[in-house]
C-alpha positions in Angstrom: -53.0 -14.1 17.8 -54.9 -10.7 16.5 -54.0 -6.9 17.1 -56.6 -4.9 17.5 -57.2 -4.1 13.7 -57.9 -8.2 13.2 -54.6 -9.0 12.0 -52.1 -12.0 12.6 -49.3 -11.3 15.1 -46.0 -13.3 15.4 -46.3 -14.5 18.7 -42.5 -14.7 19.0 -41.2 -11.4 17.7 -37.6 -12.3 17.1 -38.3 -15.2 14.7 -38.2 -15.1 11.1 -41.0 -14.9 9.0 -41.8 -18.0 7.5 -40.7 -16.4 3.6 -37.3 -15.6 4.9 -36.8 -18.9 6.7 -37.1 -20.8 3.7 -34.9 -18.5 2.0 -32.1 -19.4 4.4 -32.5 -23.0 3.9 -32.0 -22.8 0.1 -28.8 -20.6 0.5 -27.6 -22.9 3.6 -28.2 -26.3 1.0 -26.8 -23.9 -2.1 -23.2 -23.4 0.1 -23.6 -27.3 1.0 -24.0 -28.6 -2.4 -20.9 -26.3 -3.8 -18.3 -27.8 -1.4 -19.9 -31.1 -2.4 -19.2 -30.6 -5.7 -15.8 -28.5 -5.1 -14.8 -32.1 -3.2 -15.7 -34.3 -6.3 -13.5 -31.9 -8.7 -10.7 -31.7 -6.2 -10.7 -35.9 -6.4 -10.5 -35.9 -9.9 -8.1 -34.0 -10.5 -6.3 -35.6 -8.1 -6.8 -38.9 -10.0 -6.4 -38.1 -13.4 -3.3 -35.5 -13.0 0.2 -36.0 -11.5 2.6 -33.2 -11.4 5.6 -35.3 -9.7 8.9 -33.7 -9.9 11.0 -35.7 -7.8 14.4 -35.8 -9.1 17.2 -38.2 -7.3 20.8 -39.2 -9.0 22.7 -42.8 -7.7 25.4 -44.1 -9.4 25.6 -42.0 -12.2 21.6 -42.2 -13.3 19.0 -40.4 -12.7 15.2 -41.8 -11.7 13.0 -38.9 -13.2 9.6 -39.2 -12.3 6.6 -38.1 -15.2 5.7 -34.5 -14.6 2.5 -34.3 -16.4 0.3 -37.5 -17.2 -2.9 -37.2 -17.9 -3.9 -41.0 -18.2 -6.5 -42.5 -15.2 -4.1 -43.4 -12.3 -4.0 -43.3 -8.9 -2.4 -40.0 -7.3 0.0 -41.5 -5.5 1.0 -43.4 -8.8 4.3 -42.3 -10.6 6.1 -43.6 -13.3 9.9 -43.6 -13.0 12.7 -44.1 -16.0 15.9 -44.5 -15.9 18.4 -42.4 -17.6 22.0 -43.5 -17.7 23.5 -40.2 -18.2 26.4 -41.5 -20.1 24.5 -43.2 -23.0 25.7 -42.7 -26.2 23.1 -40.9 -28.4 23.0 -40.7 -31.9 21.3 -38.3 -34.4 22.7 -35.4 -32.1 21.1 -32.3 -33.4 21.6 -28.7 -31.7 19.6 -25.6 -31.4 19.5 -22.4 -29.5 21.9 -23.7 -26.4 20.3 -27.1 -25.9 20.6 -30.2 -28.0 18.6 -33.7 -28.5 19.4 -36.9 -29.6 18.1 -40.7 -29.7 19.1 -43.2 -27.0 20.4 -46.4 -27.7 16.5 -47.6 -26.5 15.2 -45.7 -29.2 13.7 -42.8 -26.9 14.2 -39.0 -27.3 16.6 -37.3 -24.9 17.6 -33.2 -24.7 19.6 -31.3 -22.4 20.4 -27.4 -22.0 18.1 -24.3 -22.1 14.4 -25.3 -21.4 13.0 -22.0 -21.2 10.2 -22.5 -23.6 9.8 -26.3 -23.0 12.4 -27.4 -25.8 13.4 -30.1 -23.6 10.4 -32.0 -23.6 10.2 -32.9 -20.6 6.9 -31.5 -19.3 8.9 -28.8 -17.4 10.5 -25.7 -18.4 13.7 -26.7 -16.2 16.9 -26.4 -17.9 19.4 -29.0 -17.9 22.9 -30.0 -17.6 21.9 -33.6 -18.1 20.2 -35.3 -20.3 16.8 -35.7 -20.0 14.2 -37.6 -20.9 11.4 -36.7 -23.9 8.1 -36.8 -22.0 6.6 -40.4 -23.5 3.6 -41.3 -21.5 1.7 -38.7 -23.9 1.6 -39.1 -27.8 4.4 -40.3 -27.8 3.5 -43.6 -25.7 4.8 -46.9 -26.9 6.6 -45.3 -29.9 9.9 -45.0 -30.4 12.3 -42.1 -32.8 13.4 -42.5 -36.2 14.7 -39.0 -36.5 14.9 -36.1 -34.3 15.7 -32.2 -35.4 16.5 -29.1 -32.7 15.4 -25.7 -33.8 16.0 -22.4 -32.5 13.8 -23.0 -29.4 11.3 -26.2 -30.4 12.4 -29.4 -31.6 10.3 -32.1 -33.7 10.3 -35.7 -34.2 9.4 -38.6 -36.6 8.6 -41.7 -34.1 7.8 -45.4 -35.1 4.3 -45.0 -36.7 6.0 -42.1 -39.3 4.4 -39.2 -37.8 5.8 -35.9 -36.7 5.9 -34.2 -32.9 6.9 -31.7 -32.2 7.6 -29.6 -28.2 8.9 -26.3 -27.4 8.0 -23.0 -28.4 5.1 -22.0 -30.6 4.5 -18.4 -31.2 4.5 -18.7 -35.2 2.8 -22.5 -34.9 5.4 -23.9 -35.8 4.8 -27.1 -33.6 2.3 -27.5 -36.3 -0.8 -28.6 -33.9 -2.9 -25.9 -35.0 -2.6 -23.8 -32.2 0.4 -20.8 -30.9 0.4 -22.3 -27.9 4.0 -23.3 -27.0 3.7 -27.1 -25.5 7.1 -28.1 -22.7 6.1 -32.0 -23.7 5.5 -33.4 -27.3 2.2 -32.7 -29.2 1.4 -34.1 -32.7 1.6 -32.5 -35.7 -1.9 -32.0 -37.8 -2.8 -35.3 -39.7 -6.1 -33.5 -41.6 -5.8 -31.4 -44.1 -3.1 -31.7 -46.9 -1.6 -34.6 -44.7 -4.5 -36.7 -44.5 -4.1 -40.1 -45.2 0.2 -39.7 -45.3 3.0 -40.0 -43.2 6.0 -38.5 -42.8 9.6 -39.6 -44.1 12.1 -36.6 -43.1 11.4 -33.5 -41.0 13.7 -30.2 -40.8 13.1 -27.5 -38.0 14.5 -23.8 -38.2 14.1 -20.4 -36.2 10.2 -20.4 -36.6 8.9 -22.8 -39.5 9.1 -26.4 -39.8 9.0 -28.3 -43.3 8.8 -32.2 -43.9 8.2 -35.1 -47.0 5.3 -36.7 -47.2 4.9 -40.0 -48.0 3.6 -38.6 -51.5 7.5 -37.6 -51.7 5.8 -34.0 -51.6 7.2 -31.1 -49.3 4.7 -29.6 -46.8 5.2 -26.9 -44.3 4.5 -24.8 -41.3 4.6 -22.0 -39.1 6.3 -18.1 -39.1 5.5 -17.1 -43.0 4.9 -13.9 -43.3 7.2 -11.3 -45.5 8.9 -13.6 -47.3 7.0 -16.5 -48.1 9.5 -19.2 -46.3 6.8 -22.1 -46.2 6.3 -22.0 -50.0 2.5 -22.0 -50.8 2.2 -18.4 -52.6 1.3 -17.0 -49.5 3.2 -15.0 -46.6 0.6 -15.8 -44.0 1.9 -17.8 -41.3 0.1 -21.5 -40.9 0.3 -23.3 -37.3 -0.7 -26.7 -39.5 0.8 -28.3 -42.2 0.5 -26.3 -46.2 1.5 -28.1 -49.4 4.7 -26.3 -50.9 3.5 -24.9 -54.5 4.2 -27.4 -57.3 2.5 -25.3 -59.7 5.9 -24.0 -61.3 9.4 -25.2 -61.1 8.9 -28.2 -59.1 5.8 -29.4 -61.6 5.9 -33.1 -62.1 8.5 -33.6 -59.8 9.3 -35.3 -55.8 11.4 -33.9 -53.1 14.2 -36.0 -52.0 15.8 -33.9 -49.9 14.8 -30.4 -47.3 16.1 -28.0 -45.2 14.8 -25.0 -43.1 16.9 -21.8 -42.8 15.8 -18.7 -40.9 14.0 -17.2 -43.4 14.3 -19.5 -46.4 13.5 -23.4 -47.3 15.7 -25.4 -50.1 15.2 -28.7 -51.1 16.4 -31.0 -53.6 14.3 -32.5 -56.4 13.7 -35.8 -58.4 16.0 -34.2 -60.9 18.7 -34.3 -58.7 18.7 -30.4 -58.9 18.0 -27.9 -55.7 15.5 -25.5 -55.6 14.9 -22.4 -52.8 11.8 -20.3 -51.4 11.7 -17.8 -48.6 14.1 -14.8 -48.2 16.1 -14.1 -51.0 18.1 -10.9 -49.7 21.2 -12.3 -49.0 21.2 -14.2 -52.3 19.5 -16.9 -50.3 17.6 -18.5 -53.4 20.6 -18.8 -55.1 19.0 -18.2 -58.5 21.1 -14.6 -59.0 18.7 -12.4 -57.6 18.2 -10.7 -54.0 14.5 -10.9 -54.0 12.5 -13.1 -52.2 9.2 -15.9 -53.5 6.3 -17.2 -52.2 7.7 -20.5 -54.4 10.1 -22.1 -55.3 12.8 -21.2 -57.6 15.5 -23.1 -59.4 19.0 -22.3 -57.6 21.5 -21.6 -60.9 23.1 -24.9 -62.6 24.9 -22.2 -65.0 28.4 -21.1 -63.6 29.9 -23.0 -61.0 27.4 -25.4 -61.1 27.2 -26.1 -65.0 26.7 -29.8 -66.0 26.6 -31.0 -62.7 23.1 -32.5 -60.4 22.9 -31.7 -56.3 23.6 -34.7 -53.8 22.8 -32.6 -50.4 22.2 -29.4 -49.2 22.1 -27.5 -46.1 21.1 -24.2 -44.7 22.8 -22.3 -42.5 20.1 -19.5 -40.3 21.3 -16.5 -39.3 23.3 -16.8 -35.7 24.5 -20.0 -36.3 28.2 -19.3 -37.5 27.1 -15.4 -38.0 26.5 -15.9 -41.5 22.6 -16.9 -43.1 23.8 -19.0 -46.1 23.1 -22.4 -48.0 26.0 -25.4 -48.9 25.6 -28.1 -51.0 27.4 -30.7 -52.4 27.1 -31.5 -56.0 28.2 -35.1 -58.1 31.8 -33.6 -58.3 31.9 -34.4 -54.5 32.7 -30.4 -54.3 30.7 -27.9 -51.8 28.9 -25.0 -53.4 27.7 -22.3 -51.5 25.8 -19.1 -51.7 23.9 -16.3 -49.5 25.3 -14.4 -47.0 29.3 -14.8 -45.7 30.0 -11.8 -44.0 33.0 -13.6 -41.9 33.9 -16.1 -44.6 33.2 -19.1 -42.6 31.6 -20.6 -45.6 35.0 -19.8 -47.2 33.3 -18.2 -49.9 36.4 -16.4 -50.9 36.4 -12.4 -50.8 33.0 -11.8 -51.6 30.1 -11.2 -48.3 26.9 -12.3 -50.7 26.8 -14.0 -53.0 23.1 -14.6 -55.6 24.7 -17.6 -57.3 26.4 -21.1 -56.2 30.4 -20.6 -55.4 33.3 -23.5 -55.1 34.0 -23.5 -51.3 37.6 -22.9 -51.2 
């Protein structure tokens, strides 16, 4: 109808104008479509995710269920193993109050502190049993070869001569380019330097990781910086895999043999003589200074060590007998050692560092 000026009048005053009535319908089908679409997400996730935890022990094993899968299965789906928790393991290895080993059935199994995921489990649940390395992940249908704890990570070589590593991953030394720490295995970085090679032996420390190539060429990762402890004239820290320098003392020659200390890396060469990088201030490099390098160095064949070529070597990180040393053992079947022996647990004699290979009394 018209007022009295000629214009249109609502004839029902308390209805909405026609403008704001279509406004409500949008936001009314807007709120509808979201729970829609909240519903759909909800049901995938659902699908594609299961975060069972349940735990049971009979008989002296234990069913553990998968506590992260992210293969297509039904939500009410879960894939039990059994763990008989007296199975022998072999390859024991120990780190920072937890240790790993392989299973007679060729799987990877940890037990103790899990407080950074070093387990592997896909939980960050420690453990006075052993438990089972998450497998439905990267590591699916693959079985261990070799298996290393570090201080808080551990890392792997399975069946197809890779590397995985799990745990903690501030300095990336899990080697997946990324700092993220991961509680089930992830796989090392295959681009790069490693492109197109496996991996033969692996050796985990405090934060770096180092490994052989199938080129029999030494590649690292993770914490670098200070000291240079991954090798590659650099002391910037890498969360994927760097080729150790061969531009000096190790030019023209293979790596047989490594292992990762705290803050230093040694190795042994295709001349059957060792060779050290990293921290040098406890006499680490053995090569009769204190200093550190970004690359290798020869350890000292004069002295001690005159005449004779390295079969093994070890390193020893900081915490682990109090000392921070290295040990080898040369063709006289003898153990030489040098670097730090403040408690002479290294029985290194009377003197606490030491630059240059000593008998082991």
């Amino acid at each position: 109808m018209e007022n009295n000026q000629g214009n249109q009048v609502n004839e029902n005053p308390s209805a909405a104008p026609p403008n704001q009535n279509f406004k409500n319908v949008l936001i009314i089908t807007g709120v509808g479509i979201f729970f829609v679409l909240m519903g759909f997400a909800l049901a995938y996730l659902n699908k594609t995710y299961n975060w069972s935890t349940s735990i049971s022990d009979q008989n002296n094993q234990r069913q553990e269920y998968n506590y992260y899968s992210n293969t297509e299965q039904d939500s009410n789906y879960e894939v039990k193993k059994t763990i008989d928790t007296n199975m022998k393991l072999s390859q024991v290895t120990t780190g920072d109050n937890f240790s790993c080993g392989i299973g007679t059935d060729g799987n990877a199994y940890c037990k103790g502190n899990n407080k950074y995921g070093q387990l592997g489990d896909g939980t960050e649940i420690s453990s006075t049993e052993i438990v089972a390395v998450y497998t439905e992940g990267v590591l699916y249908g693959k079985t261990i070869k070799q298996i290393m704890a570090g201080r808080s990570y551990a890392c792997a070589i399975a069946s197809d001569d890779k590397a995985y590593c799990w745990g903690a991953n501030g300095s990336g030394n899990l080697g997946n380019k990324s700092n993220w720490g991961s509680p089930y295995p992830v796989a090392v970085y295959t681009g790069g330097v490693l492109k197109g090679k496996t991996i033969k032996s692996i050796s985990v420390g405090v934060g770096h990781t180092c490994a052989i190539a199938s080129d029999d060429q030494a590649y690292c990762w993770g914490f670098n910086s200070y000291n240079g402890r991954l090798g590659n004239n650099s002391d910037k820290e890498s969360n994927m895999p760097v080729a150790v320098d061969t531009t000096g003392v190790l030019s023209g020659k293979t790596i047989k043999t490594i292992s990762v200390g705290s803050g230093n890396t040694c190795a042994i060469a295709s001349d059957d003589q060792a060779y050290c990088w990293g921290d040098g201030y406890y006499g680490l490099l053995g090569n009769n200074t204190k200093t550190f390098s970004w690359v290798p160095v020869a350890v000292y064949t004069g002295g001690a060590l005159n005449g004779k070529t390295i079969k093994s070597i070890d390193t020893f990180p900081l915490g682990e007998l109090n000392t921070d040393h290295v040990c080898a053992i040369a063709s006289d079947n003898n153990k030489y050692c040098w670097g730090h022996d403040e408690n002479g647990l290294s029985t290194l004699g009377q003197y606490k560092y030491n630059a240059v290979p000593t008998l082991s009394l």
